[in-house]
C-alpha positions in Angstrom: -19.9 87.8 20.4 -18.2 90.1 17.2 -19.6 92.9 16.1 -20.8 91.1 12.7 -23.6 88.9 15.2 -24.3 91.5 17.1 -25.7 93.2 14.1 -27.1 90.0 13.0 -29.0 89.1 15.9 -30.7 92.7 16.1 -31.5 92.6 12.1 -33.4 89.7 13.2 -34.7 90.9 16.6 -36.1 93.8 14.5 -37.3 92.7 11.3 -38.7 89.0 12.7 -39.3 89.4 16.4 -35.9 87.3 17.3 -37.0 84.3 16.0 -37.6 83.5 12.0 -39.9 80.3 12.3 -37.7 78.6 9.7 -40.0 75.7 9.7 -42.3 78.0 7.5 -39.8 77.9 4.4 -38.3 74.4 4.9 -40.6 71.8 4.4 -42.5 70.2 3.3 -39.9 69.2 0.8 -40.7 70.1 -2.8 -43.6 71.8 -2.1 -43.8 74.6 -4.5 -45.2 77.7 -2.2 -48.9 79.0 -2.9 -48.0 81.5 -5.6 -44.8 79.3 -7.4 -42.4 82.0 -6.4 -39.3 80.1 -7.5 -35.6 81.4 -6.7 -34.2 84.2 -9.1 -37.6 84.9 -10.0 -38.2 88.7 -9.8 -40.5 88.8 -7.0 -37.9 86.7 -5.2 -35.2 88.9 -5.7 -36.8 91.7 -5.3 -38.4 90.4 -1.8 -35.1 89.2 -0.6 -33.0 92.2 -1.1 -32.7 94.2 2.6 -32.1 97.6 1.7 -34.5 97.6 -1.1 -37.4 96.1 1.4 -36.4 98.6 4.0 -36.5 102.0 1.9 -39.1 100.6 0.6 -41.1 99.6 3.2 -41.1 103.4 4.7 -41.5 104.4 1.0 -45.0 102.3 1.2 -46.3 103.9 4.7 -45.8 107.0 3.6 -47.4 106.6 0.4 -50.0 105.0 1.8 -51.0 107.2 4.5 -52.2 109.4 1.6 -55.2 107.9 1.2 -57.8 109.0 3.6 -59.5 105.6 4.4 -56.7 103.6 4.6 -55.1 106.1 7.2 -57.5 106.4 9.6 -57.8 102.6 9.5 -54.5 102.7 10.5 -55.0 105.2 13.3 -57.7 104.2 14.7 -57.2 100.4 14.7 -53.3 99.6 14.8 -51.0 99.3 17.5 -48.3 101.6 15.8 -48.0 103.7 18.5 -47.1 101.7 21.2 -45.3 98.4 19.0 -44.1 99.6 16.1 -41.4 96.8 16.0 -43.9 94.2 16.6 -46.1 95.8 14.0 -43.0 95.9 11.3 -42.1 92.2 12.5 -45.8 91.2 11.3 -45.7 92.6 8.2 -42.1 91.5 7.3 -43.4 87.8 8.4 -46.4 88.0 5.9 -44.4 89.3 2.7 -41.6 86.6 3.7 -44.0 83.9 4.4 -46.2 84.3 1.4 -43.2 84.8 -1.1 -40.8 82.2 0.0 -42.7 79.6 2.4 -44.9 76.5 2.0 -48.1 76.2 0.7 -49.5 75.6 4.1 -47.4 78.6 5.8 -48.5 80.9 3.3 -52.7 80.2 3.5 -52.2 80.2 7.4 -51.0 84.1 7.2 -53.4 85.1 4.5 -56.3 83.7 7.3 -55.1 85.1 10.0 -54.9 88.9 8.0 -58.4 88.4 6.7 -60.0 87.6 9.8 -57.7 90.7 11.0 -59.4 93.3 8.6 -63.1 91.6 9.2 -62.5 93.2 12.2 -61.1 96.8 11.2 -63.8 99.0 10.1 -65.4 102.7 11.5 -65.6 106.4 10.2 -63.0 108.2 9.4 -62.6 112.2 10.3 -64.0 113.4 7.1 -66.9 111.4 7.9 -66.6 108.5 5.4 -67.4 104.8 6.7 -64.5 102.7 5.6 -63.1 98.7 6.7 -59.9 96.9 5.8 -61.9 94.2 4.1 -62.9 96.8 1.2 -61.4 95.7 -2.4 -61.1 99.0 -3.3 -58.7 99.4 -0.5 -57.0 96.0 -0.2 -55.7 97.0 -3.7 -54.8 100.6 -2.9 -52.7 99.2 0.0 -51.0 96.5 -2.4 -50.0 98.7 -5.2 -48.9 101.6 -3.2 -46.2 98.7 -1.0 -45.3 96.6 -4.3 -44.8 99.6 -6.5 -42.3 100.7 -3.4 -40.9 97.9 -2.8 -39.7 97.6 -6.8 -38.4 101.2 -6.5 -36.6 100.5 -3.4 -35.1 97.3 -5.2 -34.4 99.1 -8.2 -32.6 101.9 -6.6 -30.1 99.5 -4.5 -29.6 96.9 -5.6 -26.7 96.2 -7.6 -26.4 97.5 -11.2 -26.3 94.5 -12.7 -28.8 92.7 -10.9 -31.5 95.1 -11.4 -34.7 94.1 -13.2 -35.6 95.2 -16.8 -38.7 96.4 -17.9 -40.1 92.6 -18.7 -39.0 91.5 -15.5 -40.7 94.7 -13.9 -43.9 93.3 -15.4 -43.1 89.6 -14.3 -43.0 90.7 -10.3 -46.0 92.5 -10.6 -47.8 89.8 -12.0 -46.4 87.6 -9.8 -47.4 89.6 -6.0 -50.5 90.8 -7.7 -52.3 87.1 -6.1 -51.3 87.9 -2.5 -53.7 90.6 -2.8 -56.5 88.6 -4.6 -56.0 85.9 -1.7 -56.3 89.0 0.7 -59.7 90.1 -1.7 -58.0 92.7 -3.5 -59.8 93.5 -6.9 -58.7 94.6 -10.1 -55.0 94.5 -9.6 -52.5 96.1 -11.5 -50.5 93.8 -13.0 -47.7 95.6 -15.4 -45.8 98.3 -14.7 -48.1 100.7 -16.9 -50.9 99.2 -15.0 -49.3 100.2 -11.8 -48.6 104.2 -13.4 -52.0 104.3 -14.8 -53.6 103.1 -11.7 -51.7 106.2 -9.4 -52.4 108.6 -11.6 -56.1 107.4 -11.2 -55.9 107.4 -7.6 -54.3 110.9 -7.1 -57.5 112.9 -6.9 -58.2 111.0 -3.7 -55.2 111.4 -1.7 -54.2 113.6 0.8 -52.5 114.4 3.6 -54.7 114.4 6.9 -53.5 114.8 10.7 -53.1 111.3 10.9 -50.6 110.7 7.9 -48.8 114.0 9.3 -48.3 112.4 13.1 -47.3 109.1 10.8 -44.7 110.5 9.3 -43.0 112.1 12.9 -43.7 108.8 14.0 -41.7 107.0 11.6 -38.8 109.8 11.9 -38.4 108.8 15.6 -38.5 104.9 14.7 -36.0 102.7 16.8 -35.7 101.2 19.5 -32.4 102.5 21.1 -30.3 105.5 19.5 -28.1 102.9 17.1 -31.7 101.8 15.6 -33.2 105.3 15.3 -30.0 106.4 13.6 -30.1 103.3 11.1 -33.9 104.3 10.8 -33.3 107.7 10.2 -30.9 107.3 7.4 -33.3 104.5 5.8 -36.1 107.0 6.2 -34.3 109.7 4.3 -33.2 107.6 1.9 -36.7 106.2 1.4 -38.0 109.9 0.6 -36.2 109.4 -3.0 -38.3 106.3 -3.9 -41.9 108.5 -3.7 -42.9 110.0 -6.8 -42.6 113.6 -6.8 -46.3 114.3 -6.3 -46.4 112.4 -3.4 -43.3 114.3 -1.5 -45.0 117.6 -2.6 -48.3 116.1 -0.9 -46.4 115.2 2.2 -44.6 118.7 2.3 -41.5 116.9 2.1 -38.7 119.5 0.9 -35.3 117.6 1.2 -33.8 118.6 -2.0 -33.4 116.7 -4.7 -28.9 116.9 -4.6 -29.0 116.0 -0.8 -31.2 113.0 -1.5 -29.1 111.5 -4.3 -25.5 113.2 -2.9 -26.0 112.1 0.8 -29.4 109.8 1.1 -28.5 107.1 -1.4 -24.8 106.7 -0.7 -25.7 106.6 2.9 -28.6 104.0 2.6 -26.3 101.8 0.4 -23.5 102.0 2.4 -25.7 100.8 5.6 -27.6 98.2 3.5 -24.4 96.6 2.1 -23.6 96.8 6.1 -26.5 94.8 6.7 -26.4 92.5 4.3 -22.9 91.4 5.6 -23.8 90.9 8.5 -26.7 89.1 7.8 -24.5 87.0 5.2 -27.1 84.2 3.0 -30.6 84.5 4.0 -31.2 81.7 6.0 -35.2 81.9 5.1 -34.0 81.8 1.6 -31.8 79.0 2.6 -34.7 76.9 3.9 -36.7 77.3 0.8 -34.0 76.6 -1.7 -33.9 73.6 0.2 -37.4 72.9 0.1 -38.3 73.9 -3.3 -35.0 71.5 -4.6 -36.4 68.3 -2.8 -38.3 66.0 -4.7 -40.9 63.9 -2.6 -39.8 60.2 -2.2 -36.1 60.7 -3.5 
């Protein structure tokens, strides 16, 4: 086995637990997916783009964590600790599944995460009650991991492939009913939507014991010492996609010329890495497929 499959088979043993339940996206044929997420759409690009999902998906956790309630749900309730891979492979499998899989696929995971936070509910330190199933939170979680997401896209992906403001609009629109499904309320859906919401929110986040352990959590992320380093360099990297508030909440102090003279031509270097090893997506693959079929033909 070359190095190129080694690689490969990893990505995939980290990101979808070794197996990437292909039947999800390939059939049946023409179905359209539950949200019409078609190819080259921006959601689809942007949710198909590795180094952009992967800054961005420790972008998201750390943002997140800010938020008292939805930390302590976290820390009292997830498995983190002890299956962080398995835990990653989950999420990856829902935000894959519900952007580029079947109608059918896509209502199974949105179940099985709603019975999932029905379940998820207590007090958190400061003596608040709080559980998953809370609108109020449901969109907190969404904005903070599709507003991360976009920035992590933005950032890495290739110049000319970027999204402009319209099409910044367009993908927020277009994720914004995974989180209804969920029972999300009152979703942002534009970009200025997104800023105004933040800004809104920022009088109720802040960094507790939990988010702190989080975040030396994720800086020790991996597996072996080849996935920690790969982590490690994603995680820096991913500490350029927060808005400035948040670092300053976190305490994070990397300064601003090491993050874009070191981070960001390190995180692209390894992403381009990854993405050629990877070569086409074969989940994207499945769904072109799917999506190109017409029924009967």
């Amino acid at each position: 086995m070359g190095i190129r499959d080694r690689i490969a088979d990893e990505l995939k043993a980290t990101v979808h637990g070794g197996d990437l339940k292909l039947e999800r996206y390939a059939g049946p044929p023409g179905d359209p997916g539950l949200f019409g997420i078609a190819p080259g759409s921006p959601a689809w690009r942007v949710h198909g783009h590795p180094t952009g999902m992967l800054t961005g998906g420790f972008a998201a956790l750390m943002l997140q964590s800010l938020h008292p309630l939805a930390m302590a749900g976290v820390d009292q309730h997830s498995d983190f600790r002890t299956d962080p891979v398995g835990r990653l492979t989950r999420t990856a499998r829902f935000i894959t599944t519900t952007t580029f899989g079947s109608q059918q696929a896509a209502r199974q995971v949105i179940d099985v995460v709603r019975r999932i936070h029905t379940r998820v509910r207590g007090t958190a330190p400061d003596g608040r009650p709080y559980r998953a199933d809370d609108p109020a939170l449901l969109t907190w979680v969404h904005t903070a991991e599709v507003y991360s997401f976009l920035r992590g896209y933005q950032v890495y992906a290739r110049r000319g492939d970027r999204l402009t403001p319209a099409e910044c609009d367009t993908y927020f629109a277009q994720v914004a009913p995974v989180a209804e499904a969920l029972g999300a309320e009152h979703v942002p859906r534009t970009a200025a939507d997104v800023t105004r919401y933040l800004a809104g929110m920022r009088p109720e986040l802040h960094v507790t014991p939990a988010a702190s352990e989080a975040m030396r959590f994720l800086r020790g992320f991996g597996r072996n010492r080849r996935e920690r380093l790969v982590a490690g360099l994603l995680m820096n990297a991913s500490l350029g996609l927060l808005p400035a508030w948040a670092r300053t909440e976190l305490g994070i102090r990397r300064p601003a010329l090491a993050r874009a003279a070191v981070d960001r031509p390190l995180a692209t270097a390894v992403g381009r890495g990854l993405e050629w090893a990877r070569g086409p997506s074969p989940i994207q693959e499945a769904a072109r497929t799917r999506l190109a079929a017409v029924t009967g033909s």
